[in-house]
C-alpha positions, 0 to 999 in steps of 0.5 A: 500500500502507498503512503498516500493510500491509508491517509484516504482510505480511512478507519471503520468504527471498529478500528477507531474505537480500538485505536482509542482504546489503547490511550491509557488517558480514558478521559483525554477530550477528543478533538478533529484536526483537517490540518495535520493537527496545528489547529482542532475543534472539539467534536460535539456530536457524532452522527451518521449519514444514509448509513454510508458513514459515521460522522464527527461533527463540530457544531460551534456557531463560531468555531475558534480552532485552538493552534497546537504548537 
């Protein structure tokens, strides 16, 4: 598999939630970075879309993104 490919090809529930569940921290807040992590917003909800995928949404009004240095 090329570099490129497990960047797009992405994660199931299952697999996310095993990946979770090896942080010793059960109690680190979650949050959703499109930017390679040097900003994120927090999720607030979790949904799901014509049963095709699950979704982590952020639904601030007025998203301020907290940069990570």
């Amino acid at each position: 598999m090329s570099s490129s490919q497990w960047t797009r090809r992405g994660k199931t529930v299952r697999q996310l939630i095993e990946e979770l569940q090896t942080f010793e921290n059960q109690e680190l807040e979650v949050r959703i970075s499109i930017d390679s992590g040097d900003t994120s917003v927090p999720i607030s909800l979790v949904g799901k879309s014509e049963d095709k995928y699950a979704l982590l949404m952020n639904c601030e009004d007025l998203p301020t993104p907290r940069r990570h240095r």
